[in-house]
Backbone as CSV, one residue per row, in Angstrom:
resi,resn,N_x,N_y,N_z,CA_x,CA_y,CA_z,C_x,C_y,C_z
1,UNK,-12.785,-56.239,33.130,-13.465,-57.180,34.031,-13.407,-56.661,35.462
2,UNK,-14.516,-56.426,36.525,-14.335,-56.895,37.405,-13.534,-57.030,38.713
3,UNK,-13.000,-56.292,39.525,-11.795,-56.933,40.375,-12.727,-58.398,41.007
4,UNK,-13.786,-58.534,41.182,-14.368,-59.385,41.265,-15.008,-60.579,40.282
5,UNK,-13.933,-60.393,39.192,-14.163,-61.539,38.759,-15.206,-61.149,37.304
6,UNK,-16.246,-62.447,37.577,-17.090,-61.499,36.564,-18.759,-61.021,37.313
7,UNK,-18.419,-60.344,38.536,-19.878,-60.023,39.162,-18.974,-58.737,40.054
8,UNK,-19.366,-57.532,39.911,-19.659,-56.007,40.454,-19.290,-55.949,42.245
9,UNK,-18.195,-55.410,42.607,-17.645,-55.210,43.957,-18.290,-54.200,43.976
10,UNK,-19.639,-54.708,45.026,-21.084,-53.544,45.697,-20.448,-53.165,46.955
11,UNK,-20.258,-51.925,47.348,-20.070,-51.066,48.323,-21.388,-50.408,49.084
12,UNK,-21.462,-50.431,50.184,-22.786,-49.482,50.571,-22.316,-47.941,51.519
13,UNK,-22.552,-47.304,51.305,-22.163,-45.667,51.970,-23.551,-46.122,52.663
14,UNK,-23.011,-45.961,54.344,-23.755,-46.457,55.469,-23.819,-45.156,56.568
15,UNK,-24.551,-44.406,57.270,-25.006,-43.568,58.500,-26.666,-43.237,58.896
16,UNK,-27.137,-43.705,59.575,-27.950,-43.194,59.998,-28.468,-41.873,60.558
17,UNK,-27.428,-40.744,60.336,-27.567,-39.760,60.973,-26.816,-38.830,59.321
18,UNK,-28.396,-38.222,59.072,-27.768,-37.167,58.239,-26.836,-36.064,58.154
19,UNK,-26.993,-35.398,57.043,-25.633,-34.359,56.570,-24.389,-35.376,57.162
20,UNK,-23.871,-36.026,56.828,-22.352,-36.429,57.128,-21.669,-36.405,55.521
21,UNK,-22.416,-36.279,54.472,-21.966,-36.406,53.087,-21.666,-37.602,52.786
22,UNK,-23.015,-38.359,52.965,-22.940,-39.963,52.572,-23.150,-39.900,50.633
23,UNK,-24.436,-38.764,50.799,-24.765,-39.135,49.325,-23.158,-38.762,48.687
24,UNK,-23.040,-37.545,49.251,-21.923,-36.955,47.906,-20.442,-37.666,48.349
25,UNK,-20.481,-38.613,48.852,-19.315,-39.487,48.511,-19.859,-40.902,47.539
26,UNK,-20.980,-40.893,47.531,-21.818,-42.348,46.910,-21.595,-41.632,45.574
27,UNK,-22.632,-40.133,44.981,-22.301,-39.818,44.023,-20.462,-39.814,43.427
28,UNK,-19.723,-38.969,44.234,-18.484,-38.801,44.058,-17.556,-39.996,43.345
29,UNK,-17.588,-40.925,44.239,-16.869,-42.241,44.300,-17.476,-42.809,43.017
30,UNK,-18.447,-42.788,42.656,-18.914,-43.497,41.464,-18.839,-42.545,40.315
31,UNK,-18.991,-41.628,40.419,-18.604,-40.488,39.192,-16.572,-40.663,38.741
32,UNK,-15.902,-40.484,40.446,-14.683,-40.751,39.381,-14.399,-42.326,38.854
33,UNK,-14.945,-43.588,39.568,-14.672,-44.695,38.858,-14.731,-44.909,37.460
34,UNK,-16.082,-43.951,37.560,-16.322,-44.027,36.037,-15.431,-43.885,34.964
35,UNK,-15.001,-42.298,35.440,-14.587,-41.126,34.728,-12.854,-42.299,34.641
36,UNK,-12.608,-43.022,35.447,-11.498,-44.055,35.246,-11.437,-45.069,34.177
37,UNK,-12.866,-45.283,33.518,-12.997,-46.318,32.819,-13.823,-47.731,33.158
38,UNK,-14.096,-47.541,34.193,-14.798,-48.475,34.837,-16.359,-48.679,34.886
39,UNK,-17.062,-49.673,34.804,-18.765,-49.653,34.502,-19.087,-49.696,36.154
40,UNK,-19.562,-48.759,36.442,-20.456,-48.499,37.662,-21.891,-48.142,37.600
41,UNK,-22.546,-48.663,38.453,-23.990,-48.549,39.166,-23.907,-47.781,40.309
42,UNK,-24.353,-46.606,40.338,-25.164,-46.055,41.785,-26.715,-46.606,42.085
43,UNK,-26.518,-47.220,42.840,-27.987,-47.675,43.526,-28.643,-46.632,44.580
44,UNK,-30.024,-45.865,44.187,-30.023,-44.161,45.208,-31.153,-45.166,46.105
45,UNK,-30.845,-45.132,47.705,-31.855,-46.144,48.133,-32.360,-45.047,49.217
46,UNK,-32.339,-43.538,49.052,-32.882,-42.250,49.293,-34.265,-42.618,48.746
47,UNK,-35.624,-42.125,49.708,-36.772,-41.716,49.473,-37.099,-39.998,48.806
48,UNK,-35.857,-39.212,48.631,-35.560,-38.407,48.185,-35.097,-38.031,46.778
49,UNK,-34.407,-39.522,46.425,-33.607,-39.527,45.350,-32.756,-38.200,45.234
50,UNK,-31.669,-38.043,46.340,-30.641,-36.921,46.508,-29.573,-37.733,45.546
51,UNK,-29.014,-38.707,45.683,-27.834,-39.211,44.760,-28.674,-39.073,43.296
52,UNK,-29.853,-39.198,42.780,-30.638,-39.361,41.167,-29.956,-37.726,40.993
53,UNK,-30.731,-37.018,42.108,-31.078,-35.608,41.702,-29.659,-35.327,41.300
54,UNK,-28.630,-35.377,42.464,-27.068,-34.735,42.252,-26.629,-35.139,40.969
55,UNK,-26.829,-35.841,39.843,-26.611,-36.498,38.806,-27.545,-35.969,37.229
56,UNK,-28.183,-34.862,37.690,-29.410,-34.386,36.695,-30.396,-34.846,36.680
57,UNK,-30.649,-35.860,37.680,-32.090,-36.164,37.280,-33.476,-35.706,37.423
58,UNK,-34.156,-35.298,36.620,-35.417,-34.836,37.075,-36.565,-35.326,37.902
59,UNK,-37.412,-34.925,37.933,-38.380,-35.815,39.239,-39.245,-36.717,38.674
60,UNK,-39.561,-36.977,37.691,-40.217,-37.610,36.673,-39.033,-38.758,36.224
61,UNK,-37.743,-38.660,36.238,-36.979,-38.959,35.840,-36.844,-40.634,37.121
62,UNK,-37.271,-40.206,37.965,-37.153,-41.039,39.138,-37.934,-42.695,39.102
63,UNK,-39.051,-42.628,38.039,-39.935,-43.376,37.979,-39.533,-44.151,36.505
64,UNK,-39.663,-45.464,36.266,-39.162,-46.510,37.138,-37.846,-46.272,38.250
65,UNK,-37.865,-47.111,39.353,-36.424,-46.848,39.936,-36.580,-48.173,41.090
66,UNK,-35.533,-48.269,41.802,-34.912,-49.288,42.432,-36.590,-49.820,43.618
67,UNK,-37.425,-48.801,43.604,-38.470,-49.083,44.405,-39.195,-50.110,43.961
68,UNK,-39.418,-50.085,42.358,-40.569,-50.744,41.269,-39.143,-51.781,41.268
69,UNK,-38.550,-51.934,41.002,-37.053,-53.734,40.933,-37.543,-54.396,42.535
70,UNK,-37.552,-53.331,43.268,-37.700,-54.143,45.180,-38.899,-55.042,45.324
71,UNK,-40.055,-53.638,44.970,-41.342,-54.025,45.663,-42.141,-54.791,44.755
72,UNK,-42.207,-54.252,43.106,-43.034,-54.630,42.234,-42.671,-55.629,41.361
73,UNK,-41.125,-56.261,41.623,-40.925,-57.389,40.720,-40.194,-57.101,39.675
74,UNK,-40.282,-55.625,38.811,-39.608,-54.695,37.543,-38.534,-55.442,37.492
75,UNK,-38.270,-56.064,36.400,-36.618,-56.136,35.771,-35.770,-54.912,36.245
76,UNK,-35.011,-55.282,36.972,-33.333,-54.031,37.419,-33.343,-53.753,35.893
77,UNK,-32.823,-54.142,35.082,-32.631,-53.572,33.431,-33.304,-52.588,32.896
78,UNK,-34.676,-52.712,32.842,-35.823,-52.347,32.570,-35.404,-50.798,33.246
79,UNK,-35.113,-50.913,34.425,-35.596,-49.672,35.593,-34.036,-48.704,35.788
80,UNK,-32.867,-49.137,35.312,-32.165,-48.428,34.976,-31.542,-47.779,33.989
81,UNK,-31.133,-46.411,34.449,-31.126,-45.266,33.418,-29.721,-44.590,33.299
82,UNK,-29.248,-44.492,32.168,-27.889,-43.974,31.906,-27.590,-42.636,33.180
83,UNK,-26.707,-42.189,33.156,-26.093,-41.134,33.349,-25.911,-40.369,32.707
84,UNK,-25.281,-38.760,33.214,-25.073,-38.085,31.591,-23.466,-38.411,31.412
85,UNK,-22.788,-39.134,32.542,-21.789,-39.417,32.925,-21.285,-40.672,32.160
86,UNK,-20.537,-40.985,31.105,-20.065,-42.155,30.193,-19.233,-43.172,31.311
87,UNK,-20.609,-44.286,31.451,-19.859,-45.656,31.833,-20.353,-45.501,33.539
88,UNK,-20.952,-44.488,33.949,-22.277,-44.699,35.184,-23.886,-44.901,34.877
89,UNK,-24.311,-45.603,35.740,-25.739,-45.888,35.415,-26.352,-45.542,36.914
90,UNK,-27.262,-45.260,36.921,-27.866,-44.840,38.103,-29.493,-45.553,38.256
91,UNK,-29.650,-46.437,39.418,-30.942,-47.050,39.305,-31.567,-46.084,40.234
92,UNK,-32.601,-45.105,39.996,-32.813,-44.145,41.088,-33.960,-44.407,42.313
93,UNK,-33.698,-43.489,43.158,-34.626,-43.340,44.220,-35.915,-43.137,44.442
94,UNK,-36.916,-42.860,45.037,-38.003,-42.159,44.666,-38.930,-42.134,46.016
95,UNK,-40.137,-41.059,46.323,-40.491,-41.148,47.448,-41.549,-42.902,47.584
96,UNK,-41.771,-43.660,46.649,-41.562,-45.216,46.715,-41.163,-46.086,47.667
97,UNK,-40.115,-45.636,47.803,-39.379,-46.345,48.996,-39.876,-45.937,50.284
98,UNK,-40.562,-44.824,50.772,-41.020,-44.461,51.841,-41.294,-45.776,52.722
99,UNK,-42.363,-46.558,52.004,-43.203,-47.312,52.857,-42.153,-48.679,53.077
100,UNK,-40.993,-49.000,52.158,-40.719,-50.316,52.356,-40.571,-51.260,53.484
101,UNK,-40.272,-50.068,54.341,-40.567,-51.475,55.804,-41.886,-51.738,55.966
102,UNK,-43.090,-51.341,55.634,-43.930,-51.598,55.963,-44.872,-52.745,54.569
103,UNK,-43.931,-52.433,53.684,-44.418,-53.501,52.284,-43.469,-54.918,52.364
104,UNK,-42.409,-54.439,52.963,-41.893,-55.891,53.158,-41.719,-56.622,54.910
105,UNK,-42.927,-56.066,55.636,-42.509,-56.233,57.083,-42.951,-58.064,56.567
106,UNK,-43.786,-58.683,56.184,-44.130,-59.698,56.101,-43.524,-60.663,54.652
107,UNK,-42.572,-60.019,54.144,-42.374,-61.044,53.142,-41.318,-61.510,53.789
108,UNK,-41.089,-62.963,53.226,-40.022,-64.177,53.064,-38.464,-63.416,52.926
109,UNK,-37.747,-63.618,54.437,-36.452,-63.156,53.587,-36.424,-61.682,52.766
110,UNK,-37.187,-60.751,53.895,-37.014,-59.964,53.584,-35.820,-58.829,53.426
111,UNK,-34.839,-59.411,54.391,-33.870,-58.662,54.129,-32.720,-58.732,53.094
112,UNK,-32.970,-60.078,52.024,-32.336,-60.295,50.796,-32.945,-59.885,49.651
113,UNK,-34.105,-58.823,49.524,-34.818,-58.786,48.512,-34.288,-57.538,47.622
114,UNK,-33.319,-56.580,48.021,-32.380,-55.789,47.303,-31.920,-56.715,46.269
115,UNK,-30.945,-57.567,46.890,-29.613,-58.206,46.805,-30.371,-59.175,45.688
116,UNK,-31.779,-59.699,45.733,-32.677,-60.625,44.552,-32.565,-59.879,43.448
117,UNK,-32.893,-58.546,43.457,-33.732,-57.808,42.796,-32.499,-57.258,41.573
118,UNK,-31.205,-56.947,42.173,-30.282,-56.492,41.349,-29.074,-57.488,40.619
119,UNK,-29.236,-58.876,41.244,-28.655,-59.942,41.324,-28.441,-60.309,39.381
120,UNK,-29.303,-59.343,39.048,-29.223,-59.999,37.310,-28.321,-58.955,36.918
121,UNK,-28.363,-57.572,36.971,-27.433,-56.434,36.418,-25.766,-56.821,37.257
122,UNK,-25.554,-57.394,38.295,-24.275,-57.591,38.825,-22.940,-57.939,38.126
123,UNK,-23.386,-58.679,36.894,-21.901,-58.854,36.019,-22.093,-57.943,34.939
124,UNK,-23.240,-56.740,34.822,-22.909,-55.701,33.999,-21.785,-54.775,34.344
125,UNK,-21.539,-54.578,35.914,-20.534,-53.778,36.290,-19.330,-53.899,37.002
126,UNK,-18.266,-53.353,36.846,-17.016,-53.421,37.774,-17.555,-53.327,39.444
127,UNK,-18.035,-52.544,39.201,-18.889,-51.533,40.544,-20.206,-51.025,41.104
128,UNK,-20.799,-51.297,42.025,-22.041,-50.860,42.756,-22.108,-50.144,43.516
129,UNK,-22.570,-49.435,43.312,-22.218,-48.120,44.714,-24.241,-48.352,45.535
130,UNK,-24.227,-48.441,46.675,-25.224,-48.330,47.608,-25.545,-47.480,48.329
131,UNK,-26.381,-46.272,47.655,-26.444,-45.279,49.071,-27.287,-45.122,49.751
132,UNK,-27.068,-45.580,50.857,-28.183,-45.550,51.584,-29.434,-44.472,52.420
133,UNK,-30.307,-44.964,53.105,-31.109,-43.609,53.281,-30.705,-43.459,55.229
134,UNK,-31.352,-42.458,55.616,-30.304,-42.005,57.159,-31.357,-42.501,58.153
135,UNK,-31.418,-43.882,57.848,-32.157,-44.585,59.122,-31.284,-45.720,58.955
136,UNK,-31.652,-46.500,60.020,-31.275,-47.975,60.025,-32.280,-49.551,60.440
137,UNK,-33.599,-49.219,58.884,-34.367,-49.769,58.627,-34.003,-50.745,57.587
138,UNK,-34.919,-51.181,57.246,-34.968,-52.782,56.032,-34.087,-52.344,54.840
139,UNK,-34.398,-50.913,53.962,-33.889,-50.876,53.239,-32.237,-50.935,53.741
140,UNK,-31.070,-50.145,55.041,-30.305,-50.190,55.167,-29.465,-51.672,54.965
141,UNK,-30.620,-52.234,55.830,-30.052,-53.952,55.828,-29.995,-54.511,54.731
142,UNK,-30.939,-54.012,54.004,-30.906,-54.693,52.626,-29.468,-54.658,51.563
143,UNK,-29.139,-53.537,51.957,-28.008,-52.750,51.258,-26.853,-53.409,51.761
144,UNK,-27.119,-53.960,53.708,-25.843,-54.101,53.942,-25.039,-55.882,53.856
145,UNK,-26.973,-56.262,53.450,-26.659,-57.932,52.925,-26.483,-57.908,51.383
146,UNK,-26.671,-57.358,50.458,-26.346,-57.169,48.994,-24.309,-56.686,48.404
147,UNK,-24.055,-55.975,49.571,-23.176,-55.400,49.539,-21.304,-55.999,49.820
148,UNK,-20.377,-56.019,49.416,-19.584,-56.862,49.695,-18.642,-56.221,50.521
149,UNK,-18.505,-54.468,50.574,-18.041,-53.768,51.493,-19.362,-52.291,51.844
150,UNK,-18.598,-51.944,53.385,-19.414,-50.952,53.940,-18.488,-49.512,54.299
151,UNK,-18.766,-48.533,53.804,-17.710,-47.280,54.053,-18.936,-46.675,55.082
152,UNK,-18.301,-46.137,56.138,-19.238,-45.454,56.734,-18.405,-43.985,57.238
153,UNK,-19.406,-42.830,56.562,-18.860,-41.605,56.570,-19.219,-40.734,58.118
154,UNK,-18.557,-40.290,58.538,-18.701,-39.801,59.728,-17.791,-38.256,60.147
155,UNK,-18.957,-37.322,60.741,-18.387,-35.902,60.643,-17.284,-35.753,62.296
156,UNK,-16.389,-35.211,61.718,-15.730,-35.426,63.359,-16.226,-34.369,64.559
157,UNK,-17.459,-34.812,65.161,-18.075,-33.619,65.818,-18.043,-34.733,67.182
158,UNK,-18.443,-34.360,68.406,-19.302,-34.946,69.376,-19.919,-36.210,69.249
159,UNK,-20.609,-35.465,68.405,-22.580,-36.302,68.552,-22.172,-37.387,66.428
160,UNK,-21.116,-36.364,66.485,-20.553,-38.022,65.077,-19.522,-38.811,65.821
161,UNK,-18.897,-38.405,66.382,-18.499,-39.720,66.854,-19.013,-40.743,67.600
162,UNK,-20.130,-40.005,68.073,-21.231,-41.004,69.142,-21.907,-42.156,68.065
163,UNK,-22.235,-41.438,67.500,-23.571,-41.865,66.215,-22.475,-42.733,65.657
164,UNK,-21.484,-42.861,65.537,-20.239,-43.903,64.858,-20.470,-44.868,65.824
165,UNK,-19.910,-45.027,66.606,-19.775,-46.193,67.503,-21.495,-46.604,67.654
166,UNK,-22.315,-46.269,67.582,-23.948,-47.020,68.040,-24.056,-47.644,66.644
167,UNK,-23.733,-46.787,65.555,-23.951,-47.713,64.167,-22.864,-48.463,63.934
168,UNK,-21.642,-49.009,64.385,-21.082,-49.950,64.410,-21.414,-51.109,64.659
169,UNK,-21.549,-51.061,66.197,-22.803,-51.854,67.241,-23.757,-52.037,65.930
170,UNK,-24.904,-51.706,65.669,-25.543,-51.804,65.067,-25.852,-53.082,64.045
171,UNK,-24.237,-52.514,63.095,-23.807,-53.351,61.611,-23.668,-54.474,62.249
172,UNK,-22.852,-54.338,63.292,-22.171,-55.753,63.642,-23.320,-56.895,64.734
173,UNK,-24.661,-55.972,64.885,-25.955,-56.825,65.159,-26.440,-57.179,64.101
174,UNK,-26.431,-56.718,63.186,-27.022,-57.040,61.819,-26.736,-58.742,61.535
175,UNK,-24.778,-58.087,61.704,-23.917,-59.184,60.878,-24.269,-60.501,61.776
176,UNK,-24.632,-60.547,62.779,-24.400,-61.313,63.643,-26.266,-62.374,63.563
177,UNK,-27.159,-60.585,63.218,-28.631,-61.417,63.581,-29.057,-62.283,62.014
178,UNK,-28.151,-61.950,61.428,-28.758,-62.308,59.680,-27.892,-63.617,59.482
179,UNK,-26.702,-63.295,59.816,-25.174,-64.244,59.603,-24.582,-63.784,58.410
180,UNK,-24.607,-62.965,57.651,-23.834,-62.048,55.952,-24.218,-60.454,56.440
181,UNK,-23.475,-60.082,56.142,-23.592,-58.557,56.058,-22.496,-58.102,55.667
182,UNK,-22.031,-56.880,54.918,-21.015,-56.032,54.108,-19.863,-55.828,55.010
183,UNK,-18.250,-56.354,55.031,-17.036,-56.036,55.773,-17.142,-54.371,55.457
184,UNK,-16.490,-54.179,56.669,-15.903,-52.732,56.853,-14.627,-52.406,56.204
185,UNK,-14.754,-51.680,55.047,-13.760,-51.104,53.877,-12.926,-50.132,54.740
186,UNK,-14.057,-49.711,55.465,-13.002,-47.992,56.031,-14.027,-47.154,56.500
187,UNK,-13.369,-46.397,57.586,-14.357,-45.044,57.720,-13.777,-44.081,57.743
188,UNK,-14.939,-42.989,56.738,-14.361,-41.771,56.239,-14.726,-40.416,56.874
189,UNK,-13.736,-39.980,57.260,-14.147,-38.343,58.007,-14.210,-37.616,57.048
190,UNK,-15.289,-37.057,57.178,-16.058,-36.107,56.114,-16.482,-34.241,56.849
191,UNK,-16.518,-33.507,55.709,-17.055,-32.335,56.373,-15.926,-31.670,57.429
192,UNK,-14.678,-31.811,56.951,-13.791,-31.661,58.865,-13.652,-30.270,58.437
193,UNK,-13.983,-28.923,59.022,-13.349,-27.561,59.125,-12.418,-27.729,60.414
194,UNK,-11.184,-27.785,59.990,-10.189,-27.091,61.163,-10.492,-25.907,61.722
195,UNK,-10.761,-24.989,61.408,-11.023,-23.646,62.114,-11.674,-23.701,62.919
196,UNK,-12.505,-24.929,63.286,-13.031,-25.215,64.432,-12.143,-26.407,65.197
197,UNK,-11.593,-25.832,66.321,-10.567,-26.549,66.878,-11.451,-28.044,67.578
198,UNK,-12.584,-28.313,68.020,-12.998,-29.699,68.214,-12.926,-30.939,66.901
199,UNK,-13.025,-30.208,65.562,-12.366,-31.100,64.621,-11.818,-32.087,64.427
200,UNK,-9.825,-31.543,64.904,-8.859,-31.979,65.173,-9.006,-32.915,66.488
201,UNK,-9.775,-32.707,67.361,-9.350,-33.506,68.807,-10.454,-34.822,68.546
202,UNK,-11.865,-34.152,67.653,-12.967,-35.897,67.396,-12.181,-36.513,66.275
203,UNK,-11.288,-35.564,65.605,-10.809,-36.291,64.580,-9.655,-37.260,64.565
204,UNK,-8.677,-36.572,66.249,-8.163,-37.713,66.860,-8.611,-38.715,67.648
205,UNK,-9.641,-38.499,67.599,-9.829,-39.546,68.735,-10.403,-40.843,68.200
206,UNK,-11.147,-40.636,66.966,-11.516,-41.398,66.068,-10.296,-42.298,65.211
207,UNK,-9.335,-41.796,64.889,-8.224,-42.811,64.575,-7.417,-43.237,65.285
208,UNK,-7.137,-42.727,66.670,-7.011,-43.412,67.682,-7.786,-44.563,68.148
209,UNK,-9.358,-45.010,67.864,-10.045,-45.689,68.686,-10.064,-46.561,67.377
210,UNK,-10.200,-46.042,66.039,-9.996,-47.000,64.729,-9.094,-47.398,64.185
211,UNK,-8.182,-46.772,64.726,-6.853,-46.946,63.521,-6.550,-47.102,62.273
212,UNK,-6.714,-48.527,61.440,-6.230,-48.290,60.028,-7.482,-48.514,59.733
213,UNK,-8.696,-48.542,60.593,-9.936,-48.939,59.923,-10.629,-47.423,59.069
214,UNK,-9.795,-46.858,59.459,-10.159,-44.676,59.136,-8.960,-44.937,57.939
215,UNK,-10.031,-44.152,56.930,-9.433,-44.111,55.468,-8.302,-42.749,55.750
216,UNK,-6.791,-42.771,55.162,-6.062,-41.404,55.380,-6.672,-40.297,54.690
217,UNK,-7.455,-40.708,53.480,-7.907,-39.142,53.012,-8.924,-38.987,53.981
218,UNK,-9.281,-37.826,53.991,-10.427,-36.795,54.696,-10.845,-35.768,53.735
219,UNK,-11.713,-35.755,53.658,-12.840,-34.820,52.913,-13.545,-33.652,53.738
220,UNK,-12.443,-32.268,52.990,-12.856,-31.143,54.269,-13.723,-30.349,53.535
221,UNK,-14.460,-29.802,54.517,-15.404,-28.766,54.183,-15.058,-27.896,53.071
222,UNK,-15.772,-27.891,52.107,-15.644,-27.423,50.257,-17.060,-26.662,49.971
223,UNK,-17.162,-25.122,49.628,-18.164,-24.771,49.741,-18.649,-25.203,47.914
224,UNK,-17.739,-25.673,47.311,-18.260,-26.662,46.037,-18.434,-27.827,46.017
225,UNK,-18.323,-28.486,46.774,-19.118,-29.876,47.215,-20.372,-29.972,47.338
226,UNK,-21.036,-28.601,48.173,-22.574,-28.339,48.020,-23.029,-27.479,47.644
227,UNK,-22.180,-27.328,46.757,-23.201,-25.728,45.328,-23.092,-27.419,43.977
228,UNK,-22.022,-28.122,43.670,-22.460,-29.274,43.033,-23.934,-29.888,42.620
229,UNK,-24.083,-30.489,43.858,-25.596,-31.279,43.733,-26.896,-30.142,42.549
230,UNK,-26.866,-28.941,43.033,-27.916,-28.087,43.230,-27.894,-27.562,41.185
231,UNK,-26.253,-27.856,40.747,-26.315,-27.867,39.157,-26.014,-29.155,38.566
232,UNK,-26.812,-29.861,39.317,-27.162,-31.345,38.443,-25.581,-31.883,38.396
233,UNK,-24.563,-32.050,38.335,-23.451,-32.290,38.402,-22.816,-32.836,39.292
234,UNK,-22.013,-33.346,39.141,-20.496,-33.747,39.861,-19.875,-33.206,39.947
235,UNK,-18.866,-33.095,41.241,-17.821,-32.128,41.620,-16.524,-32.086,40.599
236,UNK,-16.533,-33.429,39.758,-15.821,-33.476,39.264,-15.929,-32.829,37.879
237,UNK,-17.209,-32.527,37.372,-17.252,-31.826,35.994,-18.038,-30.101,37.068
238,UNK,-18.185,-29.585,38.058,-18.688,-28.494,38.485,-17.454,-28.075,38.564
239,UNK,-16.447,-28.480,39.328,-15.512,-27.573,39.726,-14.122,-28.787,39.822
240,UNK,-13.492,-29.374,38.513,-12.095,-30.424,38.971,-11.086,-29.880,39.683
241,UNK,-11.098,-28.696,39.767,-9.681,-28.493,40.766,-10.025,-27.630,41.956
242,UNK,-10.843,-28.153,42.204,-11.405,-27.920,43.622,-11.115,-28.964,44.603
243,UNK,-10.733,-28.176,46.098,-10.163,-29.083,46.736,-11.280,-30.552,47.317
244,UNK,-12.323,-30.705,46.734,-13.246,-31.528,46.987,-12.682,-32.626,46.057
245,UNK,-12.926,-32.009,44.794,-12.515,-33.074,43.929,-11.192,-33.728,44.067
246,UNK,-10.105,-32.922,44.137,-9.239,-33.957,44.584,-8.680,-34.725,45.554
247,UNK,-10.187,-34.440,46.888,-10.169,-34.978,47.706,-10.556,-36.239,47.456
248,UNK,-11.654,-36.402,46.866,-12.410,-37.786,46.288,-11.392,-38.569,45.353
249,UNK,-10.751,-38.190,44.373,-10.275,-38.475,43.699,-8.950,-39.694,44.363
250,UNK,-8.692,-38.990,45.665,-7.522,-39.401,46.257,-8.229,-40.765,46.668
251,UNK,-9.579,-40.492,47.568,-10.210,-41.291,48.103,-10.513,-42.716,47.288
252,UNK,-10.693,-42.316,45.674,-11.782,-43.366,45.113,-10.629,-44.166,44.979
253,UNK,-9.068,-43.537,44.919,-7.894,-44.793,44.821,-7.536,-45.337,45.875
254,UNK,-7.729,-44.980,47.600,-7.278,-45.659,48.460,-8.307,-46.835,48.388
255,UNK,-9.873,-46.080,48.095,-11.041,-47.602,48.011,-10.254,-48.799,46.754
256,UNK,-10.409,-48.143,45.654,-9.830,-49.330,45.052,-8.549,-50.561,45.366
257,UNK,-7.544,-49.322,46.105,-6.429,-50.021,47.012,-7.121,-51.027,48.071
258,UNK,-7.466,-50.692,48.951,-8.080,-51.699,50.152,-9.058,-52.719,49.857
259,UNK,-9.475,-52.661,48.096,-10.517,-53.524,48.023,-9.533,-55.036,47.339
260,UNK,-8.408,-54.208,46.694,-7.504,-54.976,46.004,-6.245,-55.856,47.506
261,UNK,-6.472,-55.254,48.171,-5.665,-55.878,49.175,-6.542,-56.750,49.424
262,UNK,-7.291,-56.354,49.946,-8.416,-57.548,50.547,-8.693,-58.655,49.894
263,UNK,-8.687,-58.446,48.570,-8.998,-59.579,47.468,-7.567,-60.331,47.283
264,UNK,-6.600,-59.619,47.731,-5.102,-60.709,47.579,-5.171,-61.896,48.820
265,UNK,-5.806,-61.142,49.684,-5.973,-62.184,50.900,-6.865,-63.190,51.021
266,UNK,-7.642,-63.810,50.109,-8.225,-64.723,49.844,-7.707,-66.302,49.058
């Protein structure tokens, strides 16, 4: 069952500013839940379908997907498709989604129409994973009102720590202009090469300014993290003892930890 009972603790992997390794912690995180025993959903809310693709999926493979559940009404059931992964399901992406701000600029409550649309598959799973696409348009919001936590991955550079704090601001206009939007689980430094000494100093300065809101694992630069995606796979069946994988691995238990704390406090 559930840590939620009998309805799916939805997470959304949140940045507006690409390469930070949003998808391949969305893929990641939901590949090892799985691989734990647990029924998970990746929701790919990519016009790319990068989380479908990292997973084997073909391009043909994309159609039905989370676009045809949003825009066209499709049964979520109907439109999702196994994994090759036992006990993940993946509702995929597709260039579909391109237009959605502009197909739902005029509907009713448009920013709950994710959260409608998947609302029937929710007690199929322990878990929802949300990945989002690198703007901070309808579909983001959609993700971040459907969602019951928000991880937001961030590279420790300059111009990521900037892009952190404006999409904070951001969430917390959301939370404020809608009144629901996804609590902050944690934020994850992603991509960190030490050998570049600014790393270490955005990477302090960021848990300095966050504190326990910054997850302790960090996910460092793994040149098998992104040879992964490209053989249909997971890091975890491309390469398991790679320091990626047991970076995630570490990660997908502090998420389960902080989601289980959080739920004692209720």
């Amino acid at each position: 069952m559930s840590p939620n009972g009998d309805k799916a603790i939805t997470v959304a992997l949140v940045n507006n500013k690409g390469g930070v390794g949003k998808t391949t912690t969305a893929v990641s995180l939901s590949t090892e839940l799985a691989r734990g025993g647990r029924k998970v959903l990746l929701v790919d809310l990519d016009g790319q379908g990068s989380a479908s693709r990292s997973l084997g999926l073909d391009r043909e493979d994309l159609y039905p997907g989370v676009a045809e559940a949003m825009l066209e009404g499709l049964s979520v059931r109907k439109a999702i498709k196994p994994s090759y992964i036992p006990k993940l399901d993946i509702l995929a992406g597709s260039m579909n989604l391109v237009s959605t701000d502009v197909f739902l600029a005029d509907v009713e409550k448009r920013e709950f129409v994710l959260r409608k649309a998947i609302e029937p598959a929710v007690s199929d799973y322990d878990y929802i994973f949300l990945d989002c696409p690198t703007s901070f348009g309808l579909l983001t919001v959609n993700a971040l009102t459907s969602a019951d936590y928000s991880i937001l991955p961030v590279t420790p550079d300059y111009l990521g720590f900037e892009g952190l704090v404006n999409l904070m601001d951001a969430v917390e206009k959301t939370k404020d202009g809608i009144g629901e939007a996804a609590e902050l689980l944690g934020i994850l430094i992603t991509m960190a090469d030490y050998r570049v000494r600014v790393t270490r100093e955005i990477g302090d300065m960021i848990r300095e300014r966050f504190g326990r809101m910054v997850f302790n694992t960090e996910i460092r630069t793994n040149v098998r993290l992104r040879e992964a995606p490209s053989y249909g796979k997971s890091i975890f069946d491309y390469d398991i003892r790679s320091h990626g994988a047991e970076a995630y691995s570490r990660l997908a238990k502090e998420v389960v930890n902080r989601i289980r704390q959080d739920r004692l406090k209720v």
